[in-house]
N, C-alpha and C positions, 0 to 999 in steps of 0.2 A: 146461854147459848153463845159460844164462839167461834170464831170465824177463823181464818188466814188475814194475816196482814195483806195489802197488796202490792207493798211496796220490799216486804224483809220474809214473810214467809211465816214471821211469828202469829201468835196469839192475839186475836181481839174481839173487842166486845161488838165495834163497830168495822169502818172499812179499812181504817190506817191502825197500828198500833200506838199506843203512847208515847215511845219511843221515837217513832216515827213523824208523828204531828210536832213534837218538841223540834227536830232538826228542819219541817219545813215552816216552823215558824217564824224561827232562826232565819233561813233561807230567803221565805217571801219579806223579810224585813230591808234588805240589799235592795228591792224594787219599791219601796214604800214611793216614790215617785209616780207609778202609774196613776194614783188619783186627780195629779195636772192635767194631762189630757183627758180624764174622765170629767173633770168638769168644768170644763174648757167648751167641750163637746156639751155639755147640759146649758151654759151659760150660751152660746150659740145659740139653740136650738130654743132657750126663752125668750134670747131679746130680738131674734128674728120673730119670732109668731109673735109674742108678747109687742113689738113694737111694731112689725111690718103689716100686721092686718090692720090696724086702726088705721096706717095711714096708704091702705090700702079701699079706707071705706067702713071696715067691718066694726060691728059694734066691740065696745070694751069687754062686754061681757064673753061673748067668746074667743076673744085675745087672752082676757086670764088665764083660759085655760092653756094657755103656753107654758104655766108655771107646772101644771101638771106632766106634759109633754117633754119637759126641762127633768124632770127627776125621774121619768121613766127611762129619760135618755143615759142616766145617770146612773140609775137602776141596773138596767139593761148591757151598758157596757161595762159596770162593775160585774156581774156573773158571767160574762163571757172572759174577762181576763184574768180571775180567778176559776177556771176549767183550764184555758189556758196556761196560766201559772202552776195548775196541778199538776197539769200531762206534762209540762218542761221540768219541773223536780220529780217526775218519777221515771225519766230518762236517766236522769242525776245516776253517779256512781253512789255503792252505799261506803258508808266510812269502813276502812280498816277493820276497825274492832267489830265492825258486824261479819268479816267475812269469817265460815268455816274452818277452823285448825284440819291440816289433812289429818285423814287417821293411819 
């Protein structure tokens, strides 16, 4: 069963074509830096719970759970910035050689 690319128009199995995944992987390689603030934000969000409840009182036991909270945080803004990253290379121009010859 095949589909429409959604980004060229072509043929695929799934949502992009092969073609297609090939040049935004290319592309999302230019941002390999987003994961700095991804866990920048996860390491926050540990050594705040992980550190700030105990000496808030609260037992250790669910202070560790900041290490869970820490990877969800981590988790969570990793899939929103690849949705992100999708929808900004499918604004992207297509290359040249993908555009139509007139007839």
């Amino acid at each position: 069963m095949s589909t429409t690319c959604q980004r060229c128009g072509g043929t695929s199995a799934r949502g992009w074509c092969k073609d297609c995944e090939q040049l935004y992987d290319g592309w999302v390689r230019k941002h390999a830096s987003d994961i700095v603030w991804q866990a920048l934000a996860g390491g926050v969000v540990v050594a705040s719970i992980g550190m700030g409840l105990p000496l808030l009182g609260i037992g250790w036991l669910i202070a560790a759970t900041g290490a869970f909270a820490g990877f969800g945080t981590l988790y969570g803004l990793s899939r929103l910035n690849r949705r992100r990253r999708r929808r900004e290379f499918l604004q992207t121009t297509l290359p040249r050689a993908y555009l139509s010859a007139p007839k």
